[in-house]
C-alpha positions, 0 to 999 in steps of 0.5 A: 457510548456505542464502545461501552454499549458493545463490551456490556453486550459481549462479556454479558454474553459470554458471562451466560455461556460460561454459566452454562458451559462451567469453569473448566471449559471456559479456563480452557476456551481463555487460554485458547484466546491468549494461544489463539492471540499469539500464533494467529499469523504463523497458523494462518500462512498455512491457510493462505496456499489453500484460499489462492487454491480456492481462488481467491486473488485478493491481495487485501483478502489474502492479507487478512483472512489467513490471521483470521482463519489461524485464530478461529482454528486455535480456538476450536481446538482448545474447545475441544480440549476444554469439552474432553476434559469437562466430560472426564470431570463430569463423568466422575462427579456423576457417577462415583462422587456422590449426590452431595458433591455433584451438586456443590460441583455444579453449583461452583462450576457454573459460578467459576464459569460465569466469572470466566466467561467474564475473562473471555469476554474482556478479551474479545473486548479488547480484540474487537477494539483492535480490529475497530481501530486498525479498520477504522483508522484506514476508513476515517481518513477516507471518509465522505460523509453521509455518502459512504455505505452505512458500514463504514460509517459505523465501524469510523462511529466505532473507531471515534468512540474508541478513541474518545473512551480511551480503549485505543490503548488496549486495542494497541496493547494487542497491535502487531501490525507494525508501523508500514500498515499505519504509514500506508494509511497515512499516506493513502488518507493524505492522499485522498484528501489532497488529490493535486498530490498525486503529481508530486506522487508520480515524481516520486523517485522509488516509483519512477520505474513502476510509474512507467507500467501500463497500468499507472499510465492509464490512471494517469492519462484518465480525465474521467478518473482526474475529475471524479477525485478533483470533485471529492468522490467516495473512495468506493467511487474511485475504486469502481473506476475501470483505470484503478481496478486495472491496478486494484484487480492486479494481485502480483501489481500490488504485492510489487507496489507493496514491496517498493513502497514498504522500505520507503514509506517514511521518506515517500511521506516526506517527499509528498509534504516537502517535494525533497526526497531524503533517501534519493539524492542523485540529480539524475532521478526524475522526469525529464522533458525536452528543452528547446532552448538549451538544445539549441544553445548546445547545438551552437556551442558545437557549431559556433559560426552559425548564423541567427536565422540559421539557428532559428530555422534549426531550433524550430527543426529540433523542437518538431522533431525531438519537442516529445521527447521524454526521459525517466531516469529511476533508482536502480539504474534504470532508464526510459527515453521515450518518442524519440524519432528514427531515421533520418530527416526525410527518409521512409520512416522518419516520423515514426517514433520508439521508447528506448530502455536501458540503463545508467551510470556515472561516469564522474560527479555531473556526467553519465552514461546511458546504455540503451537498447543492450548496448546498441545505443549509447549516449553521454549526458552531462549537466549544465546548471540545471540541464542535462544535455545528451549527446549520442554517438553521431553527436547530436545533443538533446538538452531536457530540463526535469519537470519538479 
């Protein structure tokens, strides 16, 4: 109803300017709506280096003020082109058309702009229910209820009375948003609703190396930003959290993030219901943690006299020294193995330990090679049933399992 409500209040008003402005400038104004329509977004790239001159950082902004600002620029310039050509007009009527005709003008140019005004205002209509939808389809799939601020409510008060009016067709009738702004939306509702989720996020494969950012790991590790989305907090809450705004204050983090995302949102959206990734199919991508177990099974297959107590004695060794061990192996080619301890057993030092970076290869179907530090360090990998065993020069084998 409110939809309903909403179009008789636009083409009403805008039926009374057309009466008062006429025909002519009201055919010109309509026309400027269709051009306005059209090149919105390519005018409005020319704004968008002048609001980050201004100052503004906001990604979202940046995104969607600059259509917005394209629009209202068309717009005005084809209203001054309906008022030059509407003075020319009048200027006739008035003074060389005669009293008979000026008025049968004005009668028809108020009528003809009326009807017009009724054109324009379907066509605001029809805009207004685009933006209704494109916001609301975001907004309803986070929304909490009476806890939201009122204007959410009532633009998903909006967006559920398009829907069930049916005018979402004519909203998507004008829609050039393309599918990547609707999979994002799905993809941040499902998200929002299922918070365990976000664990299998993490282990995404295309987001593996950005999972690594200081940022990520900070909203990783936050207990109080877990609890606020275990309990069902708002989404304004969520975002007021110091962890997310590190990444939502981050403009060249999220245009990253965005351009990470973008090729992969459709098998991103499937890894999250299924846990298979259609797209990353190495066995190698994914996080990996330290396996006690197949690392002394190794250590005794390198060494086969060893004795049960010494292998026990050296498998509670390994697992003090390596048990933290991690390795986040990403698309790319790229590789982080992380804790690894430095120096040898009770040298100055020998506790410490560093986050190694670099890359990987193949080297056959279950082997590899990892490049770490440029070339500095370099160690063999190769996968025993489900386990990776690493082997550095000095032969030493780390054995890691990859966390699911």
């Amino acid at each position: 109803m409110t939809i309903w409500i909403l179009a008789i209040v636009v083409i009403g008003i805008t039926a009374a300017i057309g009466y008062s402005q006429g025909g002519i400038r009201m055919g010109v104004s309509f026309i400027g709506i269709i051009f306005a329509t059209l090149l919105a977004t390519i005018v409005g790239k020319l704004a968008t280096p002048l609001l980050g001159a201004f100052g503004m950082k906001n990604p979202v902004l940046l995104w969607a003020l600059p259509p917005l600002i394209g629009f209202i620029l068309i717009s005005i310039i084809f209203e001054i082109i309906g008022v030059v050509v509407h003075r020319k007009v009048d200027v006739f009527y008035k003074y060389k058309a005669g009293d008979l005709r000026l008025a049968l003008w004005e009668r028809i140019n108020a009528r003809l702009g009326a009807c017009v005004g009724v054109l324009n205002g379907t066509a605001y209509v029809v805009l207004i229910s685009f933006l209704i939808y494109a916001i609301s389809y975001c907004t309803i799939q986070m929304a909490s209820a009476d806890t939201d601020p009122r204007a959410i409510r009532v633009v998903n008060a909006l967006g559920r009375d398009l829907e069930s009016t049916k005018m979402t067709r004519a909203a998507r009738a004008v829609d050039s948003l393309g599918t990547a702004f609707y999979d994002t939306a799905d993809l941040a509702g499902l998200l929002y609703r299922h918070p365990l989720l976000e664990a299998r996020l993490l282990r995404y494969p295309g987001l593996l190396a950005l999972g690594e950012r200081q940022e990520f790991q900070g909203i990783a590790s936050d207990k109080n930003f877990s609890e606020a989305r275990l309990r069902g907090a708002t989404i304004q809450e969520v975002l007021d959290n110091p962890s997310a705004q590190a990444v939502f204050s981050n403009p060249e983090l999220l245009r990253t993030l965005w351009q990470t995302l973008t090729p992969d949102l459709a098998d991103l959206g499937h890894f999250l219901t299924n846990g298979v990734s259609k797209k990353y199919e190495d066995k190698l991508l994914g996080r990996w943690v330290y396996d006690s177990s197949g690392t002394i099974s190794a250590y005794r297959r390198a060494k086969p006299n060893t004795t049960s107590l010494e292998a026990q004695k050296m498998k509670a060794f390994m697992h003090e020294r390596f048990g933290q061990v991690t390795m986040v192996a990403a698309p790319g080619h790229e590789l982080f193995l992380k804790n690894m301890p430095q120096g040898q057993p009770g040298a100055p030092g020998a506790n410490t330990t560093k986050n190694l970076k670099g890359t990987w290869k193949e080297d056959g179907s279950t082997s590899y090679e990892f490049d770490l530090e440029g070339g500095t360090d370099r160690r063999k990998a190769k996968f025993e049933g489900s386990r990776l065993v690493v082997t550095a020069s000095d032969g030493l084998a780390l054995a890691l399992v990859r966390i699911d």
